[in-house]
ZASEKOL-742883 format. One line per 4 residues: for each residue x, y, z of C-alpha. Coordinates in Angstrom, 1 decimal. Each point is the difference from the previous one (the first is absolute). Layout:
BEGIN
X:Y:Z | ...
***
This chain:
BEGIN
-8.8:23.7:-69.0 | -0.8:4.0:-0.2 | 2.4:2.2:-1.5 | -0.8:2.9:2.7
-1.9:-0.1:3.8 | -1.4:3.7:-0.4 | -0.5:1.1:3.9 | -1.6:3.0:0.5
-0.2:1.6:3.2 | -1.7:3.2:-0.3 | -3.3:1.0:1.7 | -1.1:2.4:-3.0
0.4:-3.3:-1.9 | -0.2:0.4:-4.1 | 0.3:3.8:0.7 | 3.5:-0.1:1.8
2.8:1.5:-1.7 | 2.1:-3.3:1.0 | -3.0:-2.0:-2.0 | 0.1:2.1:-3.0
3.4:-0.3:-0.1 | 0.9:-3.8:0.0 | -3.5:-1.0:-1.7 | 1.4:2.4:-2.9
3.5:-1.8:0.4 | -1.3:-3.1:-0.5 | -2.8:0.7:-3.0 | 3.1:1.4:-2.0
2.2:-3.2:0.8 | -2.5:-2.2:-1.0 | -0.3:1.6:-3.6 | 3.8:-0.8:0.0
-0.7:-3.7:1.1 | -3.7:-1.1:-1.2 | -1.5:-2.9:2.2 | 1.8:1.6:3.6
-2.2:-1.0:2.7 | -0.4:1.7:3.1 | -1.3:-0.3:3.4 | -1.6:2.9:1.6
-0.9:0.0:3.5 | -1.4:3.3:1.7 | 0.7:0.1:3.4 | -2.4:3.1:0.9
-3.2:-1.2:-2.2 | 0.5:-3.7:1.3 | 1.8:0.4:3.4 | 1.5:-2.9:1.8
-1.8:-1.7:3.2 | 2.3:1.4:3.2 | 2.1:-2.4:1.1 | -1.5:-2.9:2.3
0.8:-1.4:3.6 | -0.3:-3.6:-2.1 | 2.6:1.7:-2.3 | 2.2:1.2:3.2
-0.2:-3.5:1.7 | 1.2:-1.9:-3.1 | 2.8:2.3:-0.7 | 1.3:-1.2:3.4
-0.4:-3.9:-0.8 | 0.7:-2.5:-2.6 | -3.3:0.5:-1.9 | -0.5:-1.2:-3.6
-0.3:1.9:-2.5 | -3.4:-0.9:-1.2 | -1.1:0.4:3.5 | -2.8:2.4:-0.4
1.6:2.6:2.0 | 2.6:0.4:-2.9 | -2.4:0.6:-2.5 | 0.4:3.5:-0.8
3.6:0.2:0.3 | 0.0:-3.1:-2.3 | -2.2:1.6:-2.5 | 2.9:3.2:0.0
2.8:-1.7:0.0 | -1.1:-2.2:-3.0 | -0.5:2.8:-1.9 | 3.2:1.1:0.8
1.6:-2.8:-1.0 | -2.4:-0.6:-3.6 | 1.3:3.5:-1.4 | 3.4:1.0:-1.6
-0.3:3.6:1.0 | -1.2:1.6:3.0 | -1.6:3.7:-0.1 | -1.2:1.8:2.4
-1.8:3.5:0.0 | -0.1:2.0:3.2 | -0.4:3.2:1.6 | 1.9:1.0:3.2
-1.6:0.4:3.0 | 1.5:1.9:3.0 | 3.3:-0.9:-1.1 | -0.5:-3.3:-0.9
-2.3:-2.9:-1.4 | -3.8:0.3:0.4 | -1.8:-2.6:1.7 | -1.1:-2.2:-3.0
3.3:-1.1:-1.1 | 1.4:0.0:3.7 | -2.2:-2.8:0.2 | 0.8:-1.5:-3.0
3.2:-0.2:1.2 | -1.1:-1.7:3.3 | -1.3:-2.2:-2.1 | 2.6:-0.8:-2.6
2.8:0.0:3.1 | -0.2:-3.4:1.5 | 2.4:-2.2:1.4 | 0.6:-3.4:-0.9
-1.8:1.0:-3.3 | 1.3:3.2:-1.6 | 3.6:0.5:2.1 | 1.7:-2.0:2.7
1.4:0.6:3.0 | 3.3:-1.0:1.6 | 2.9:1.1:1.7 | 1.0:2.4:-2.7
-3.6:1.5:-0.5 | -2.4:-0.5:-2.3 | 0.7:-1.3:-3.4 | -2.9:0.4:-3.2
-1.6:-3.5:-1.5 | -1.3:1.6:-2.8 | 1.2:0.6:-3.1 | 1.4:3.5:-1.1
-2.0:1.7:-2.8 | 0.1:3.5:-1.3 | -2.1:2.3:2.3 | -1.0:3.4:-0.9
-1.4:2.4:3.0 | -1.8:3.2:-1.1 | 0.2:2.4:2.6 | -2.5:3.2:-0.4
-0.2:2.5:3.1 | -1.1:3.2:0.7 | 3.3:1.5:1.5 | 3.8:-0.2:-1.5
1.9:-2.8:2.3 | 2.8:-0.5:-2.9 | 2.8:2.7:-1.4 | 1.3:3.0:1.3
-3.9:1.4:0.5 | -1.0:-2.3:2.1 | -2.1:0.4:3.2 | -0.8:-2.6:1.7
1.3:-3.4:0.6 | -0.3:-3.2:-2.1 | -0.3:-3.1:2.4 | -2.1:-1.7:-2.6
2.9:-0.7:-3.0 | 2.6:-2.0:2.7 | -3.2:-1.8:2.0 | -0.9:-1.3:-3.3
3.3:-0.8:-1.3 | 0.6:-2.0:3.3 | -2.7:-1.7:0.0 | -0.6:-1.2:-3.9
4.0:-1.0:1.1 | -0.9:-2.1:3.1 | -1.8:-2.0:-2.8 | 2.4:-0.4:-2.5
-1.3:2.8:-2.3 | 3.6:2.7:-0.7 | -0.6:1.2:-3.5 | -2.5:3.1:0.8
-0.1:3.0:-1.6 | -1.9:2.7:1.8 | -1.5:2.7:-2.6 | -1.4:3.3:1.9
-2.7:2.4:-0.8 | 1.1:3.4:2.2 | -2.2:2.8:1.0 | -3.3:-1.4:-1.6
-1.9:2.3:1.9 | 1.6:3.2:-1.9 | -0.7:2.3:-2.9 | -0.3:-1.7:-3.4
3.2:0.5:-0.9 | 1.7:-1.7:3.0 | -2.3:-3.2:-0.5 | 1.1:0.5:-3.8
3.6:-0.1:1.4 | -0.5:-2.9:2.2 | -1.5:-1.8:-2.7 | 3.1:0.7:-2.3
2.5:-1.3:2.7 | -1.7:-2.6:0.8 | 0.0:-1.1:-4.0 | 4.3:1.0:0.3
0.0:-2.1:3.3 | -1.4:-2.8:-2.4 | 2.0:0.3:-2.9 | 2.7:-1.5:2.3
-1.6:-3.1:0.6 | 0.3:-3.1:-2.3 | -3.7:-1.1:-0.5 | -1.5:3.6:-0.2
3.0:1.7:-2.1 | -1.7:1.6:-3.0 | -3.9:-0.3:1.3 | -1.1:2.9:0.9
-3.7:0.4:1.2 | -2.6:2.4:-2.2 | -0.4:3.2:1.9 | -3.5:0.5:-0.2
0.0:-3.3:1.9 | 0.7:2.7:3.2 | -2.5:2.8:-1.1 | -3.1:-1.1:1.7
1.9:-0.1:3.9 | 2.5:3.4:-0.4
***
């Protein structure tokens, strides 16, 4: 069992704000709690395989779930299940996820595995864990200066839901493609937005940790 499933979804990678951001997050917690193991998966440097027409056909059928067509989704969704925390880095694109963790999600999202469906909807199998979303975009979509919509927070939220993952806590970097002092200030909220959450209350990332991508 992993303590954290580190998803990050950025296409600058190591140089994203998002990136900086949790990897910091998570350096500091673990000098808090020596031996904390964590998962990392990078969804831009190691993208997924796009979804299959063997992948489409045995969503429609009773197919195992060793059956080769499964083996990706398997491979997720285990490592889903195997961690205690689930965080996730991300920018937003055009309003909303980016393609890497869309897919992800495709992946994660499957019925008769991850949620079920019946005449009330669909209904999560898997077990809730603390989930931490790091949201970094260019524009404001949050607060009384915001710009532009925010489609990505609720699609998120609904669909960690569909699979029985409810306690999320969405931390967002604002403006991060502003003057020094607005990434400073986004950087500050962000650490207030934290300081209200349970397993991040008091660990603050170092911030030369952002220097390199203001």
């Amino acid at each position: 069992m992993n303590d954290f499933l580190f998803l990050s979804a950025s296409p600058n990678q190591q140089a994203s704000h998002a990136y900086r951001f949790a990897d910091a997050l998570l350096k500091k917690l673990s000098e808090r709690h020596p031996g904390m193991s964590v998962n990392k998966r990078d969804l831009a440097a190691n993208p997924l395989p796009p979804l299959s027409a063997a992948y489409g056909s045995a969503l429609t059928k009773r197919t195992p779930f060793d059956d080769p067509a499964f083996r990706q989704s398997e491979e997720l969704i285990d490592e889903l299940e195997r961690s205690r925390h689930l965080l996730i880095a991300t920018p937003m694109h055009n309003f909303t996820v980016p393609a890497t963790l869309k897919l992800w999600i495709d992946y994660v999202l499957r019925i008769g595995r991850s949620f079920s469906a019946g005449p009330e909807g669909k209904v999560g199998l898997l077990a809730d864990r603390p989930t931490y979303i790091i949201v970094s975009s260019g524009g404001i979509h949050q607060g009384p200066q915001a710009r532009q919509p925010d489609f990505l927070s609720d699609y998120l939220r609904h669909s960690l839901k569909t699979i029985g993952i409810t306690n999320n806590h969405f931390i967002y970097l604002q403006g991060m493609v502003g003057s020094e002092e607005a990434v400073a200030a986004a950087i500050s909220t962000a650490r207030q937005q934290l300081s209200n959450t349970p397993l991040f209350a008091g660990v603050e990332p170092e911030s030369t940790a952002f220097e390199a991508s203001v």
